[in-house]
C-alpha positions in Angstrom: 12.2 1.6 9.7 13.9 0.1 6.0 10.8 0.1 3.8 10.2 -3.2 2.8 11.0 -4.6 -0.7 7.9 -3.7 -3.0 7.5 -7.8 -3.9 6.6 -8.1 -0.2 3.2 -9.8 0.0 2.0 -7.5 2.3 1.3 -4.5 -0.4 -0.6 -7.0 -1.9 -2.6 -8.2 1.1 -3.5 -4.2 1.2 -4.8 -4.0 -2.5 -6.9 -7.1 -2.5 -8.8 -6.2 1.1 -7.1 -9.2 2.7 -5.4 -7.2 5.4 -6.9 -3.4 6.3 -5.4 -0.9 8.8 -6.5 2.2 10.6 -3.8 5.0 8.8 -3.7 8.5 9.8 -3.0 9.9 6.4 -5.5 10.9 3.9 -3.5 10.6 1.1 -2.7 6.6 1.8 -6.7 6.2 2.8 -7.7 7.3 -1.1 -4.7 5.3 -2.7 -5.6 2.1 -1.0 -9.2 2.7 -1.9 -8.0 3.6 -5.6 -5.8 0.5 -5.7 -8.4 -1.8 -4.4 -11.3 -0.5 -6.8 -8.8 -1.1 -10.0 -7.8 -4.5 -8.6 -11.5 -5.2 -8.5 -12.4 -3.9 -12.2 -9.1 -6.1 -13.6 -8.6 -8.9 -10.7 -5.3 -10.1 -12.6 -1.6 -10.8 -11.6 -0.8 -8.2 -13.9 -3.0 -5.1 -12.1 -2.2 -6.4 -8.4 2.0 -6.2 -9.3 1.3 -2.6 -10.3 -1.0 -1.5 -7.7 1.5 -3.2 -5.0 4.1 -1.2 -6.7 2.8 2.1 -6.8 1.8 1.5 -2.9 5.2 0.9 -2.6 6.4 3.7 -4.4 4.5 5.7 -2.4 5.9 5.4 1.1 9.0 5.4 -0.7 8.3 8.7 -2.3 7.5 9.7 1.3 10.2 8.2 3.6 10.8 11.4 5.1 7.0 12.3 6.4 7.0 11.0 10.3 3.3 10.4 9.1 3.7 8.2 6.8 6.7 5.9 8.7 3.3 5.6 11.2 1.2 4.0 8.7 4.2 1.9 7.3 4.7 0.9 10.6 0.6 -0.6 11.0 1.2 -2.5 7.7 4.9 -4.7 9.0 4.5 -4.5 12.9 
């Protein structure tokens, strides 16, 4: 699967608790919850464009871990 560009709304639909998914990894689990609580504490443009980045950055920084394609996979299929 091509990793999605990080301006896709869908990183952001993740941050703000719009859209939720069931993902196997940990490590996503605690990010997402991170993300979500600084969107809350500074709801701005500003905080959601970095949070969707570094929820891009990272399943980019883990393209190679067949559990993280899963969970990539729950957020675009």
């Amino acid at each position: 699967m091509t990793l999605p560009d990080e301006n896709n709304p869908a990183w952001a639909r993740l941050v703000t608790g719009k859209v939720s998914r069931d993902f196997e990894l940990f490590a996503i689990k605690v990010l997402i919850s991170e993300l979500k609580q600084t969107f809350l504490t500074q709801p701005t443009e500003a905080t959601l464009r970095t949070c969707s980045r570094k929820l891009y950055s990272f399943f980019k920084n883990n393209k190679n871990n067949p559990r993280a394609i899963a969970d990539l996979m729950k957020i675009f299929n």
